[in-house]
Steps between C-alpha positions, in 0.01 A plus 500: 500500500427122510841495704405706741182390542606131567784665770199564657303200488780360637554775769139460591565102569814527675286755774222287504683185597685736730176584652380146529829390675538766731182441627521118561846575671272725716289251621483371821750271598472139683499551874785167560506614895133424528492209230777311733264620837228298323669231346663394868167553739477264686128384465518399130419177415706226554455382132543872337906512676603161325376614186681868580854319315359391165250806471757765576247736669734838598628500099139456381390763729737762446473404114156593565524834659320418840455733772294634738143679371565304201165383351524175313265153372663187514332340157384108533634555863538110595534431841659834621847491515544865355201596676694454853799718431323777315227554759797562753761686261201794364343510899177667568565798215514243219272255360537135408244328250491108502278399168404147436227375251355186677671229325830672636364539830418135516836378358662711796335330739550410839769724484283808414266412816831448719612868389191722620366233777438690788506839394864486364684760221147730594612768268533238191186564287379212317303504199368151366299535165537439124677721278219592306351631826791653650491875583749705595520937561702698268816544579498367838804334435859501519612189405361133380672174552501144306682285677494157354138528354537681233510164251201383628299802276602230209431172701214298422462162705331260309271407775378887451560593841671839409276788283633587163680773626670753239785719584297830337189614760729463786793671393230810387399460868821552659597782289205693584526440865898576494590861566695722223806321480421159727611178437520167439690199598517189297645210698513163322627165371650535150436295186716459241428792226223444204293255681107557465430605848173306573687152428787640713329606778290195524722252483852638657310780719821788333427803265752603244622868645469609143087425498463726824674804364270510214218446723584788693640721237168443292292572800696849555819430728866504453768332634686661719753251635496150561693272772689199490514445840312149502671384162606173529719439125510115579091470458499446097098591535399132353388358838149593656538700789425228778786278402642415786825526332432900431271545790595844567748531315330603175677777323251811591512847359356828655396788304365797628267718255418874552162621363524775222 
């Protein structure tokens, strides 16, 4: 009896993850036609095309699953870079959410004023307010993006300029607002594994991959897959990100999460 009961536990399992497979195989797929449209218009920025090499934006892209009517919030936003190609990859059918609290706004800048001067990207929505006062719809969703800020949830400045931000509220946030099986993608500098990720974060500006994973995992995700398309093996994660000698060439890692 126990025998056959544990064939099907283990029956039950096998179907389930199955299930769970199948339908992430059945998910929309990156539009790469419309990702290399956007990527090579001719109007973006003069300063967003020399960073195009280092930041690898058609793998990133397709790693994330854009396409048009795709609805998606750029998290800690910066100065827009993401913002430009996603506004023209999901067209008027999709939605593209550029959050900032202040302090991020203000580090952006004058890039962030450059961006939108003049009525530019007119279909980028941005949001600038503090996580504790951020509001977002259920499920109005499909997709949320880190890219680069993600560490900055554990920085703390010690000229206080940054809130004592804590990965926890936020991630609740974006869950609720992410439809039934949305996502998230984690792009970042790495830290060498065990470090205590306040200390790491505010002194080397990196985040061991390991730390995020539980953050997201504890907050209701899974990993899905991950990348290593901006993995640079010669970066031994020691060096604060701004080294000239690593500028942009940190070894970075890209997860994407999918909410259970």
């Amino acid at each position: 009896m126990n025998t056959i009961v544990g064939r099907l536990t283990h029956l039950c399992t096998l179907l389930l993850t199955l299930a769970a497979a199948n339908a992430w195989a059945a998910s929309p797929v990156a539009d790469a036609t419309a990702i290399r449209a956007a990527i090579a218009a001719p109007d973006r920025p003069a300063s967003d095309r020399a960073d195009d090499g280092r930041r690898k934006p058609q793998e990133v892209l397709e790693f994330i699953g854009a396409r048009p009517g795709m609805h998606v919030i750029d998290v800690f936003s910066g100065s827009g870079y993401y913002e430009e190609l996603l506004t023209r990859i999901v067209g008027p059918t999709g939605r593209v959410v550029a959050y900032n609290n202040e302090t991020y706004e203000k580090f952006a800048e004058p890039r962030v004023t450059e961006r939108y001067k003049g009525g530019r990207l007119p279909r980028v929505e941005r949001l600038t307010v503090s996580i504790e006062k951020l509001k977002l719809a259920p499920q109005s969703f499909d997709a949320a993006i880190f890219i680069m800020s993600y560490h900055d949830l554990y920085w703390r400045p010690g000229d206080g300029s940054w809130p004592d931000t804590v990965p926890g509220p936020l991630l609740e946030k974006l869950r609720t607002a992410l439809k039934p099986g949305g996502i998230v993608v984690v792009e970042d500098h790495a830290a060498r594994p065990g470090g205590e990720p306040t200390e790491v974060a505010t002194s080397l500006h990196r985040i061991d991959p390991a730390r995020v994973r539980q953050d997201f995992e504890a907050a209701g995700f899974v990993l899905a897959r991950q990348s290593d398309a901006l993995a640079h093996p010669a970066d031994d994660r020691t060096r604060i990100v701004f080294d000239p000698a690593i500028r942009g060439k940190t070894d970075q890692f890209i997860y994407l999460f999918r909410k259970r």
